[in-house]
C-alpha positions as CSV (number, residue, x, y, z in Angstrom):
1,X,117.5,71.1,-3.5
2,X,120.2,68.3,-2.2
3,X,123.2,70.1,-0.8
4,X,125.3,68.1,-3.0
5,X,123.6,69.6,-6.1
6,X,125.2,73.3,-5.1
7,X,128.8,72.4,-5.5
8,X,130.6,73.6,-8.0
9,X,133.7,72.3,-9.6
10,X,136.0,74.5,-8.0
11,X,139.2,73.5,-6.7
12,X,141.7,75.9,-5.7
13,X,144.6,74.3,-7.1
14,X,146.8,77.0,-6.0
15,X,146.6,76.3,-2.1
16,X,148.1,74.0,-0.1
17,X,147.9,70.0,-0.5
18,X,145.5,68.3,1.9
19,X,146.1,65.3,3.5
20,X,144.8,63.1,6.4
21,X,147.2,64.3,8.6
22,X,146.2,67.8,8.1
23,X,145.4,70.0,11.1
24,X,142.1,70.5,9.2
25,X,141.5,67.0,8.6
26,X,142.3,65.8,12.0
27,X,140.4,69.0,13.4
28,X,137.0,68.1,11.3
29,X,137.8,64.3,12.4
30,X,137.7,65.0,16.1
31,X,134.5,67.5,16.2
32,X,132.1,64.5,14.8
33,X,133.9,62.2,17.4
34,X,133.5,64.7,20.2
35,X,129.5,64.9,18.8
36,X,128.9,61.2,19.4
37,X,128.9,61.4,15.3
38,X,128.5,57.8,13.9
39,X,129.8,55.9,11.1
40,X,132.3,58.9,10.4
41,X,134.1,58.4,6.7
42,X,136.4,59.7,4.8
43,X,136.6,59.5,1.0
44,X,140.0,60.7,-0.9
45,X,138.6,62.1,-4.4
46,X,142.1,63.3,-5.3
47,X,142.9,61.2,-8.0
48,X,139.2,61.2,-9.5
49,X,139.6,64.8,-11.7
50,X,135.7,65.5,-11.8
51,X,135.8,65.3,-7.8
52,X,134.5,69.1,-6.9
53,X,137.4,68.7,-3.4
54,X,140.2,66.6,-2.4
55,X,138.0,64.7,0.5
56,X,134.4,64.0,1.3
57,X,134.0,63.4,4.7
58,X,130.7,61.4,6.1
59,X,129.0,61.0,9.0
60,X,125.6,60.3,10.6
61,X,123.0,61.1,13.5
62,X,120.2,59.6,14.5
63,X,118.2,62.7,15.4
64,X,118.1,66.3,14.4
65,X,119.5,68.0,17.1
66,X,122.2,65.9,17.2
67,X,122.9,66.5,13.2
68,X,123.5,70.5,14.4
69,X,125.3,69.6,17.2
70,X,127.8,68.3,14.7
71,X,127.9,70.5,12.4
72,X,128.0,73.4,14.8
73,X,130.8,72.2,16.5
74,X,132.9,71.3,13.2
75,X,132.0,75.1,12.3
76,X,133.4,76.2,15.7
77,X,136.0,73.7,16.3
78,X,137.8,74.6,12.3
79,X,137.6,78.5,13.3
80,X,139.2,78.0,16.4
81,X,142.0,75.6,16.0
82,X,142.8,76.3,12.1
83,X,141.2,79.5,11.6
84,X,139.2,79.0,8.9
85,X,135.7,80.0,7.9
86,X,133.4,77.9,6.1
87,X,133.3,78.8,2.6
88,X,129.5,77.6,2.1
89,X,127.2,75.5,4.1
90,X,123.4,74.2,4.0
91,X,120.7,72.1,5.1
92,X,121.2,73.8,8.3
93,X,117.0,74.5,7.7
94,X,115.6,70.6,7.6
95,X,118.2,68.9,9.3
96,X,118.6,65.8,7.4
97,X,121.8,66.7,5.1
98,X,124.0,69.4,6.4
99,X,126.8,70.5,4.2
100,X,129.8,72.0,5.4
101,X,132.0,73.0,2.3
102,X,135.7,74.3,3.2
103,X,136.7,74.0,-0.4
104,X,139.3,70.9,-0.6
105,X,136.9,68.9,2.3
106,X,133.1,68.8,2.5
107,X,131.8,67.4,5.3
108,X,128.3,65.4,4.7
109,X,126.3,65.3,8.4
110,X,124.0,63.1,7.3
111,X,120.5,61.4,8.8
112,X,120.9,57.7,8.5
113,X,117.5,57.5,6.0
114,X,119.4,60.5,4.1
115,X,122.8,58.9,3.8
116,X,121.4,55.8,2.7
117,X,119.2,57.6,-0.3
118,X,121.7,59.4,-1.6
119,X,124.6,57.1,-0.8
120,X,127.3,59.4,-1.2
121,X,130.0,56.3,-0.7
122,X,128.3,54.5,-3.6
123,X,128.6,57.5,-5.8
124,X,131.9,58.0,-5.5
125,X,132.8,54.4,-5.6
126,X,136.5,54.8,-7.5
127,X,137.3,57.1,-4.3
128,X,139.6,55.8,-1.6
129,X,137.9,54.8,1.8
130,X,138.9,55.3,5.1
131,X,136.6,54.5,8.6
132,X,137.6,56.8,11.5
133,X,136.0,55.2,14.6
């Protein structure tokens, strides 16, 4: 099953806003940047109301490994700087499409053959885009 296919529509509208200035966001931001992640995304769903978090963030690796190495470090980087756990994650098992769900922002590590299949940016086309490095 595609990670997306898990999430449920479930935002927590009774926590605190998110933005991109965030200590999460910024934290999540500089763990795929440390990782060598590439082509790193962000896509605001706030305004779209079927959007299952406030962001989607999106990034690639060429190789397996390095698609761990990402999302092991987000893990590690969120719990130590913001001290949060991940509320759900998966694809940890075939390595192509590793979701990291924190409820307002999931974080799509991506293969590049994966992220071009499922072309999450496509999907949520009415989202605003930002490129971080």
């Amino acid at each position: 099953m595609e990670p997306l296919a898990s999430l449920a529509k479930r935002r927590n509208s009774g926590s605190v806003k998110l933005t991109k200035n965030s200590k999460l966001f910024k934290t999540i931001i500089a763990a795929i940047q440390e990782k060598k992640g590439e082509k790193i995304v962000s896509l605001d769903l706030r305004k779209i109301p079927e959007a299952v978090a406030d962001f989607f963030i999106v990034c690639e690796a060429p190789s397996q490994p390095q698609v761990k190495a990402i999302a092991d470090n987000i893990e590690a980087s969120v719990k130590e700087n913001c001290g949060e756990n991940v509320f759900h994650k998966e694809g940890f098992q075939g390595l192509q499409w590793v979701l990291i769900d924190y409820v307002n922002v999931v974080i799509h590590v991506m293969h590049p053959e994966s992220r071009k299949f499922y072309n999450l940016e496509e999907m949520w086309s009415d989202a605003a885009v930002a490129e971080h490095g």
